[in-house]
N, C-alpha and C positions, 0 to 999 in steps of 0.2 A: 705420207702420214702426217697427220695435225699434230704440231707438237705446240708443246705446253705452252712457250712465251706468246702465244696470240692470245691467250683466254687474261694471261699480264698485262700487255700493252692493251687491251679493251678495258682493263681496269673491275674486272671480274675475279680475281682471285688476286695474293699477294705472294712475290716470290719466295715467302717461305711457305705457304703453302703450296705451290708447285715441289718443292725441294720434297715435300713431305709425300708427295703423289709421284714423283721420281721413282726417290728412295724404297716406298712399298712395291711399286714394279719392277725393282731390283730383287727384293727382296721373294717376289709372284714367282722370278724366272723369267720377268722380262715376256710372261705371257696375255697379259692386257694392254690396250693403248692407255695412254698415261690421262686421256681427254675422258676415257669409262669410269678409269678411278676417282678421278676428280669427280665427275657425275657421283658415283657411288660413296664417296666422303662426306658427299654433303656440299662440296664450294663451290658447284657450281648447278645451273636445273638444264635438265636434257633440253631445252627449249636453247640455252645458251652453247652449249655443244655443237649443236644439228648448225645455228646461224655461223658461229664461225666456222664449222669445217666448211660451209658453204663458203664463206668467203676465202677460206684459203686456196681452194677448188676453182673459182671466179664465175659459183652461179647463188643464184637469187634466194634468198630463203623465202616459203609461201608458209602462213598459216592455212592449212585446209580446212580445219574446223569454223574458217570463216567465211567460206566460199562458196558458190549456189554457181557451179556451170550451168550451162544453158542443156535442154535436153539434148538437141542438136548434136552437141559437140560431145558429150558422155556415150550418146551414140556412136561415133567412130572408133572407142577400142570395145570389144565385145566385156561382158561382166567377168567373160571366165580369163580374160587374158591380163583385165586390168589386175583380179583377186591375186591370179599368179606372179604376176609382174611387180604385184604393189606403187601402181602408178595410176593415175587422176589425168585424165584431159582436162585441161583449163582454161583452151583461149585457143580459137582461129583464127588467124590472121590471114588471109591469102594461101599460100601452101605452107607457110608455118603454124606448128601444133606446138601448145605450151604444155608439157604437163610433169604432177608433180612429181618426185620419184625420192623414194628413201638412200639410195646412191645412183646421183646423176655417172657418175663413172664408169657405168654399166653401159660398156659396148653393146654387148650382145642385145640386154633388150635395146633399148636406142634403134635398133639395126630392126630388129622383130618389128617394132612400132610403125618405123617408117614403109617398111614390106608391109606393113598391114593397112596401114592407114593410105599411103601413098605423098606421104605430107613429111615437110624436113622438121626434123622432132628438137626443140627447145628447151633442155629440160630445167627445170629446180627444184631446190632440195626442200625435203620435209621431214617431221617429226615420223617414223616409222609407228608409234602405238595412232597416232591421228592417224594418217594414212587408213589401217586399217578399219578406225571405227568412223574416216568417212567413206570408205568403201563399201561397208554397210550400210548406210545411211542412203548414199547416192545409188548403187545396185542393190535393190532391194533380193530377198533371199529369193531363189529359183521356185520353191514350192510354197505356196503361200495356203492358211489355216485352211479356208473353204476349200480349196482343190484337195489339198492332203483328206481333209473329212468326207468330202462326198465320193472321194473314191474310195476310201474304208466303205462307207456306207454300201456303196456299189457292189464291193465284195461282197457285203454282210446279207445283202441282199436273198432271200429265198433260203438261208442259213439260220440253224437256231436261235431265239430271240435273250440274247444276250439278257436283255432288260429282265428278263421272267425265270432266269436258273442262275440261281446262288454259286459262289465260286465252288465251296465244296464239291459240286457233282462236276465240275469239272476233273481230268485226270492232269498230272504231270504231263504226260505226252501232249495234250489238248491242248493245254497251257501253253508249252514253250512251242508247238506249232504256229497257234497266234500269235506269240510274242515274235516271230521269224517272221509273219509278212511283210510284204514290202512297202504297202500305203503306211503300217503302223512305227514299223522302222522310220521312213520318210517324215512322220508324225514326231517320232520321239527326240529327231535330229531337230526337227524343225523345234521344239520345246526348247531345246539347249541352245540351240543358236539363237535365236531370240533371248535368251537370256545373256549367252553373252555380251550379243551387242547392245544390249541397253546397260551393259556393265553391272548387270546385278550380281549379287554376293550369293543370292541365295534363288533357288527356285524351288517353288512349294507345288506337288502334286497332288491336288484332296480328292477325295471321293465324296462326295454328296449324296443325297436319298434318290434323288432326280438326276444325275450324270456325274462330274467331275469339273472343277473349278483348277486353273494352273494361274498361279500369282512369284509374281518376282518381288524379292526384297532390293530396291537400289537404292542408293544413297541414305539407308536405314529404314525406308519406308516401305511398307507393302503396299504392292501396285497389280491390279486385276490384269491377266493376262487374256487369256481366253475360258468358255465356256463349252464341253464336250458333253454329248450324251452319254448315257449310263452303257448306250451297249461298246463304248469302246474301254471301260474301266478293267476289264481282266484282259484283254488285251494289253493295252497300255502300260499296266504295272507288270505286267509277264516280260514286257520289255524291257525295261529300267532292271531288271532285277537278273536277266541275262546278260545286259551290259555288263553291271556291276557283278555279275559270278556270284549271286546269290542263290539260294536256293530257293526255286520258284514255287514247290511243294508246300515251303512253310509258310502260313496263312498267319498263326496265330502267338508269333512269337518276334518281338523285333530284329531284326538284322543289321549290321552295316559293313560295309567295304571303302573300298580306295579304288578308283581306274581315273586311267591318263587319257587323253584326245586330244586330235585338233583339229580344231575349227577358226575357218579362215585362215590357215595358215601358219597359226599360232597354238604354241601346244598348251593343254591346260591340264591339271586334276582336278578329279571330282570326289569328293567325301560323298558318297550316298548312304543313308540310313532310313529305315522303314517305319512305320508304327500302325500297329492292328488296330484300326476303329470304326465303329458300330458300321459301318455303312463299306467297307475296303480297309485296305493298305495307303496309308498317308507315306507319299515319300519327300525325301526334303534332297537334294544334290547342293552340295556347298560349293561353288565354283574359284579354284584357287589358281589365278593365272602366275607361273612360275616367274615369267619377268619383272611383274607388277609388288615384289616384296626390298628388290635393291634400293631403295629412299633415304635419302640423304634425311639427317635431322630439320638441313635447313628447309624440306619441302612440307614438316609435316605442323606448320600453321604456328610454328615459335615466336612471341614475338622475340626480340633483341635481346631484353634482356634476361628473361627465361635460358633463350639458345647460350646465351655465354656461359650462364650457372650451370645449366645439363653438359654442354662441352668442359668444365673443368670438375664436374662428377664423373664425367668420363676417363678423365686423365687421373683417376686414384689406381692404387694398386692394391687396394684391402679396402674392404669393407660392402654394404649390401646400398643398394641403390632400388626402390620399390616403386613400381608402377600398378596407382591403382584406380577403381574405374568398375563400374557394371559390365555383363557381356555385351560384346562386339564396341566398346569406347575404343577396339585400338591400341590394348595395352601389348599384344604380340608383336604390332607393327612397330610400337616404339621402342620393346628389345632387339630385335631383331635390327634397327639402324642403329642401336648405338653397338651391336655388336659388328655391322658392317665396320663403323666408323676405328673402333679398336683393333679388329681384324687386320697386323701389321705383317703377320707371317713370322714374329720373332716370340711371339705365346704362342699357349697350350687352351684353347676353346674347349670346355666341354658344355654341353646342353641336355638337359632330361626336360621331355617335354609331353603331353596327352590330350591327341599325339603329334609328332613332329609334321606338322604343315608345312612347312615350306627349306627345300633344299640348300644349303651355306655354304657357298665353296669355302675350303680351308677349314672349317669347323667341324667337331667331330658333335654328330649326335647321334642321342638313341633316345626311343622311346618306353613310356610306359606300359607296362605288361603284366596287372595285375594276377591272372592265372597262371606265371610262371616265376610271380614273387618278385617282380621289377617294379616296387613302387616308387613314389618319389623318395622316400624316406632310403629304401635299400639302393636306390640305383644311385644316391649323392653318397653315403657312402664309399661305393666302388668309386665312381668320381674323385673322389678324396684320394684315392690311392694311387692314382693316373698321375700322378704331379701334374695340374692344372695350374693354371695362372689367372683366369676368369669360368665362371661356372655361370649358367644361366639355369635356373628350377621354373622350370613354366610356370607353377602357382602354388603357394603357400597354403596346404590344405590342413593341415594338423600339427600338431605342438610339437612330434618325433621331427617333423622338415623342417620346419621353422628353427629348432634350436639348434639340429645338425649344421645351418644353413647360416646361421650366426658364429656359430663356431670357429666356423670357418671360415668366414672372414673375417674375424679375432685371428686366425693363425696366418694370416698373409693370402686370403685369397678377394680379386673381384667377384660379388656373388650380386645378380642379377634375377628381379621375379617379378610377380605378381599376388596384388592380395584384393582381392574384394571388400571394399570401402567408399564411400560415398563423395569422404573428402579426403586430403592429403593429413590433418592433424588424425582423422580417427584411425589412421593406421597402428599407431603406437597404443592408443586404446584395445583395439582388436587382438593385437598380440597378446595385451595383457588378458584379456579377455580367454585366449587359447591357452594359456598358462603357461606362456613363454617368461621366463624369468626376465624384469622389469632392466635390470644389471647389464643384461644383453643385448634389449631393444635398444639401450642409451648411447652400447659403445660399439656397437658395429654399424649400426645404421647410421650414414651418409643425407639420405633425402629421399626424399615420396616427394614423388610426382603424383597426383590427380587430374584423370582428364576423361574428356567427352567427345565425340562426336560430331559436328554440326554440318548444315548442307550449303554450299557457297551460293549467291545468287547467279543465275546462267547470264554469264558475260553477254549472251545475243540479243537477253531482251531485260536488260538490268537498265530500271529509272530512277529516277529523283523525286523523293517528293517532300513536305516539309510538315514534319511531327513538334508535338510542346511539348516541353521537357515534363511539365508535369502531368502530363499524362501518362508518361513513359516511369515516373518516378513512383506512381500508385502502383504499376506493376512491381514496382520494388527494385527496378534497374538502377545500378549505381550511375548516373550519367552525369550528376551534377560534379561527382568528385573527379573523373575522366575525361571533361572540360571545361573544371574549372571554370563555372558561369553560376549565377543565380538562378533560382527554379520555375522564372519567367523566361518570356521569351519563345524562340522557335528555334527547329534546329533541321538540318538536311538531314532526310535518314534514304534508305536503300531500298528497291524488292524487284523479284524478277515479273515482271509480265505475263510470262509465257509465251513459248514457242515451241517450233517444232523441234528445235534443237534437247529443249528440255524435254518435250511430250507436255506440255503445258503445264509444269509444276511448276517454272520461274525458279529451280535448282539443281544445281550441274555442280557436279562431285562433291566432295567432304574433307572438310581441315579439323583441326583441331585445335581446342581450348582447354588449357591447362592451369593448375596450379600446384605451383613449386615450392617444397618446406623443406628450408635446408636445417640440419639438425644443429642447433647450437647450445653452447655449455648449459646456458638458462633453460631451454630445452631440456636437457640430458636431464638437468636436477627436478627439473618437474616430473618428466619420465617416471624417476627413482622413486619420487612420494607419493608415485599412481595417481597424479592430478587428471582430471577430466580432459576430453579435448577441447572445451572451449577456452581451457586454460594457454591450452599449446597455441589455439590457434590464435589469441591475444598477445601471445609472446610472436609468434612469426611474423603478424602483420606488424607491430613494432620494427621486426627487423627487415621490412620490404615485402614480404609476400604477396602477390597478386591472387586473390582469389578467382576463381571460376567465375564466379560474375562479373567481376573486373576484368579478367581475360575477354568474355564473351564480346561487354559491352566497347571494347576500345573495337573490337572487330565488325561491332555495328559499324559506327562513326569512323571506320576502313571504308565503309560499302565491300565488305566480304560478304556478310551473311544479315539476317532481317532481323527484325525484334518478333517478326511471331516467329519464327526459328530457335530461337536463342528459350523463348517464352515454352516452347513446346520441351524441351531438352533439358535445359536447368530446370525448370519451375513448375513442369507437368507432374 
């Protein structure tokens, strides 16, 4: 087993923070390795884990996401054995095979490899989420769009012409017959896995006048998938909607469910929801990978001095801590790590959320359930009564939640949410706004957080190129004050190229840009006199505050992310 003092002596964590990754696996039951929790605290990034337990092990760490075997060699394990194995050939040498594996310590395959391949197998270690999404990448999927179509079509053949009868005159029975073929099943898997592995968030099913259009949202963007004919449209949503245990009868009223799968080997949920319009059933499937919510704070784009401020918001024991932001900025992902990070085992977690997305070990949640009177306002209540120690309310929707919710952290509790707000000062406006008394925003609120989005440029095909500061300053980007130069001159900026790594956007995954407003007395007193926000936000930047555009742009002048990036997201 990897223990802790390797991640010390590489100069990756400090030994009190090992003490602190100890002490909560004492606290677990001693049922995590102490190298997960540290991943899951935040001290250290799975990228740092994988390389030393490799080294403790005494094999090689490979990045796979940066490697392009030869066909040749990807040839020698079959697609199905590498998918199951979760291992990569990498290199022939004579009768040595290199390849990657998520634990080289694995007899058994090792043993399977070499009976199969006939080659003495070499292994190292890898990041297991890589592994998988380059297992997709390098094995492409067994049924690809055209096959799976022309053999629907095949079926369809000399059969009713879908294109020319309305779903109506279809029956129930008809319905879920189609939706049980096998090209169409084959069809709907293939949708979803294609989604997963381009790692999008979301997958959009439309019906169109003329056929049906499927589009993935990844990295926040909507991206054209494939184009299907109209005769496979009642089919096709007769599917989705027998996955999901919906009722396929209902045509004209929206629906939505929850179902689990796995694909590739990896389980996932799916949020699917319907909506009736002029032309079909628009479905949308939310893809929620269970492993993909553990996130240390430090992974989620802080800079320094941000992460300090939110780590000693973290260490209070009363009062409300607010993350706010439009939908999908990421404000779930940023309670959900700071609740990993407090998660010591020696409190009482409760969460009300709508609805709970993603499972916590150690936390107790439940969700919202308006038809049987669970709302936020009645389910913090009962909460109240559980002696809690920290309370998470998914989102501050009305004056009843918001003031129960201040209250409460008036009376000694951590209370954790979200509010929909543009920036971190207008939160305290908005409350007033809701007619949360002014008295209560001042002295239970702690800090608003504000934050966004943005798409990293893809490391494969990221260049250099050289922008003028004032060109960059008409945009209205703060650049002069974040380096500190004259608004002459030239400056290195960032952008990805394109590749195939990206699918040719020149952007591969998403961090985040923040702004942090810690509430201070001058604060509080503005509060009371219901001063506007550009009051507050003249008081915070006095006292450091980094605004969202100063967050964005120091992550320009990182080479994280581009100025038309940053330009699209703040400023569109």
């Amino acid at each position: 087993m990897l223990t802790g003092e390797v991640f010390v002596q590489e100069g990756l964590i400090t030994p009190d923070q090992l003490q602190l990754a100890e002490d909560k696996n004492r606290e677990l039951g001693g049922t995590e390795h102490v190298a997960r929790l540290l991943v899951n605290m935040g001290f250290i990034a799975e990228r740092d884990r994988v390389r030393c337990l490799g080294k403790v092990w005494g094999f090689g760490f490979v990045e796979v996401n940066d490697i392009h075997p030869p066909q040749e060699v990807l040839q020698l394990v079959s697609p199905q054995l590498a998918k199951r194995f979760k291992t990569i050939p990498l290199e022939k040498d004579g009768n040595r095979l290199v390849v990657a594996m998520a634990n080289p310590l694995d007899i058994f395959v090792i043993d399977e490899l070499r009976l199969t391949t006939g080659l003495e197998i070499e292994p190292m270690i890898a990041i297991e989420e890589d592994l998988n999404t380059a297992l997709g990448n390098l094995y492409k999927i067994d049924v690809n769009v055209n096959d799976a179509l022309s053999t629907v079509m095949k079926d369809f053949d000399g059969e009713v012409d879908l294109a020319q009868v309305t779903e109506e005159e279809l029956s129930e029975a008809e319905l879920r017959e189609m939706g049980e073929d096998a090209p169409i099943i084959r069809l709907a898997n293939l949708i979803v896995t294609q989604g997963v592995q381009d790692k999008a968030s979301d997958i959009h099913i439309e019906p169109m006048k003329d056929g049906m259009r499927i589009r993935y949202r990844v990295d926040g963007v909507m991206l054209d998938g494939m184009r299907l004919p109209r005769k496979v449209v009642a089919p096709l949503t007769s599917r989705f909607k027998i996955m999901s245990d919906m009722d396929i009868a209902e045509k004209r009223a929206p629906q939505d469910n929850r179902v689990s799968g796995v694909v590739n080997g990896k389980e996932y949920d799916f949020r699917v929801s319907t909506l009736p319009l002029i032309h079909g059933e628009k479905i949308v499937l939310r893809i929620l990978d269970k492993g993909g919510i553990n996130v240390g704070l430090s992974k989620l784009g802080f800079l320094p001095h941000n992460l300090k401020i939110v780590e000693d918001m973290c260490s209070k024991s009363f009062g409300i801590i607010l993350v706010t932001g439009p939908t999908g900025s990421g404000k779930s992902t940023t309670l959900y790590s700071i609740l990993n990070k407090i998660n010591t085992g020696d409190n009482n977690i409760i969460t009300i959320e709508d609805p709970v997305e993603y499972e916590l070990a150690g936390i107790n949640q439940c969700g919202v359930n308006v038809r049987a009177g669970m709302t936020f306002a009645a389910g913090l209540r009962a909460m109240l009564r559980q002696d809690p120690d920290v309370i998470m309310v998914g989102e501050m929707r009305d004056t009843e939640t918001a003031t129960i919710a201040m209250e409460a952290a008036l009376t000694g509790h951590l209370v954790l949410s979200t509010l929909h707000t543009n920036d971190a000062p207008g939160a305290a406006t908005r409350l007033i706004d809701m007619e949360v008394e002014p008295f209560l925003i001042a002295s239970s609120i702690i800090g608003v957080l504000a934050q966004r989005l943005i798409r990293q440029i893809c490391p494969n095909c990221k260049e250099a190129y050289v922008g003028s500061r004032e060109s960059l300053l008409r945009y209205g980007l703060p650049i002069v004050e974040e380096v500190g130069a004259d608004t002459g001159g030239e400056i290195t900026l960032f952008r990805g190229a394109g590749c195939d790594h990206c699918k040719g956007t020149g952007y591969k995954g998403r961090t985040g840009i923040h702004e942090l407003m810690l509430f201070t007395d001058e604060i509080r007193d503005k509060i009371l006199e219901h001063s506007p926000s550009h009051i507050l936000r003249n008081l915070a930047l006095g006292n450091g505050m980094r605004t969202l555009q100063m967050d964005a742009v120091q992550k320009i002048l990182m080479g994280v992310t581009s100025v038309d990036e940053v330009l699209r997201v703040i400023y569109a």
